[in-house]
N, C-alpha and C positions, 0 to 999 in steps of 0.2 A: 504494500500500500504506500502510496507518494504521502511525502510529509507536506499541508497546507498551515502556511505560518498564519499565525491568526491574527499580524497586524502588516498591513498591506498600504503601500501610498501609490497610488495611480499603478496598481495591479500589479507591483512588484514588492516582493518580500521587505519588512523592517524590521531588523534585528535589535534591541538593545541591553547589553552588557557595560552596566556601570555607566563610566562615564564616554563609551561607543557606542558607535551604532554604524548598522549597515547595511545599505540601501543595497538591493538587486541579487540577482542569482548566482553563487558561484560558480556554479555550472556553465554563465555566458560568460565570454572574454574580458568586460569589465564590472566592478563592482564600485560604488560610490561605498568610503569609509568617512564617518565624522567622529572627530573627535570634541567632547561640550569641554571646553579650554575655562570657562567661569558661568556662572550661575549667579543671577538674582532673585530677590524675596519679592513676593506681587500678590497681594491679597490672601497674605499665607502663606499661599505655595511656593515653593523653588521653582525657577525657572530657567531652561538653558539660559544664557546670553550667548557667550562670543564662541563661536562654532570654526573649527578646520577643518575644509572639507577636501576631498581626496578624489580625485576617479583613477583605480587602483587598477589595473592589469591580473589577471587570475594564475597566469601562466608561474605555476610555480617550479619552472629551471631555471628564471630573470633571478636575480640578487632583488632582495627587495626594493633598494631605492632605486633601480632599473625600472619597477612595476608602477613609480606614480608618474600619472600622465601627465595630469593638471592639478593645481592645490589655491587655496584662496579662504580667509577666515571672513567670516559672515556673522551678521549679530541678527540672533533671534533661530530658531529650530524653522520657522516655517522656510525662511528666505534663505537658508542652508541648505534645505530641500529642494526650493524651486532650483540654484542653481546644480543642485546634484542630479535633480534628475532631467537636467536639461542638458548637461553634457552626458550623463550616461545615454541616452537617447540617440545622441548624435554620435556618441561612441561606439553603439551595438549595429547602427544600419552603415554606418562604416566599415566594421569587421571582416574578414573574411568569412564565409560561411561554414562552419563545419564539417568534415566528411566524416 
């Protein structure tokens, strides 16, 4: 049976572990990685702030700082997101196709 992640942003898996998270399939060529760099208090809650975002290469023969494509720190989780999944997008229909 396939594992369905049970939180999902524009129909790709969202992973979060502490203080990462990570956006898309490892199974596809690239994966968006954020790391929440600081956190603010907002009517209680903690909230992300200032976010590093990653679109990472999956290809694990690359040395890892070989695998990030592109990097950029973003304030706020949403606007993290729009640019993650905006380059993974244009990162996946770039790809070569798997055989």
């Amino acid at each position: 049976m396939a594992y369905t992640p049970k939180l999902t942003y524009k129909g790709k898996p969202l992973v979060r572990c502490g203080n990462e998270i990570y956006y898309g399939s490892l199974a596809d060529p690239f994966v968006i990685f954020m790391q929440i760099l600081t956190e603010k208090e907002e009517n209680g809650m903690k909230m992300a702030d200032k976010i590093h975002v990653m679109l990472m290469s999956t290809d694990a023969s690359k040395p890892l700082p070989e695998r990030v494509v592109k990097q950029s720190s973003k304030t706020g989780l949403y606007t993290a997101l729009e640019i993650g999944s905006m380059w993974l997008e244009r990162a996946l229909k770039e790809a070569p196709a798997k055989k």
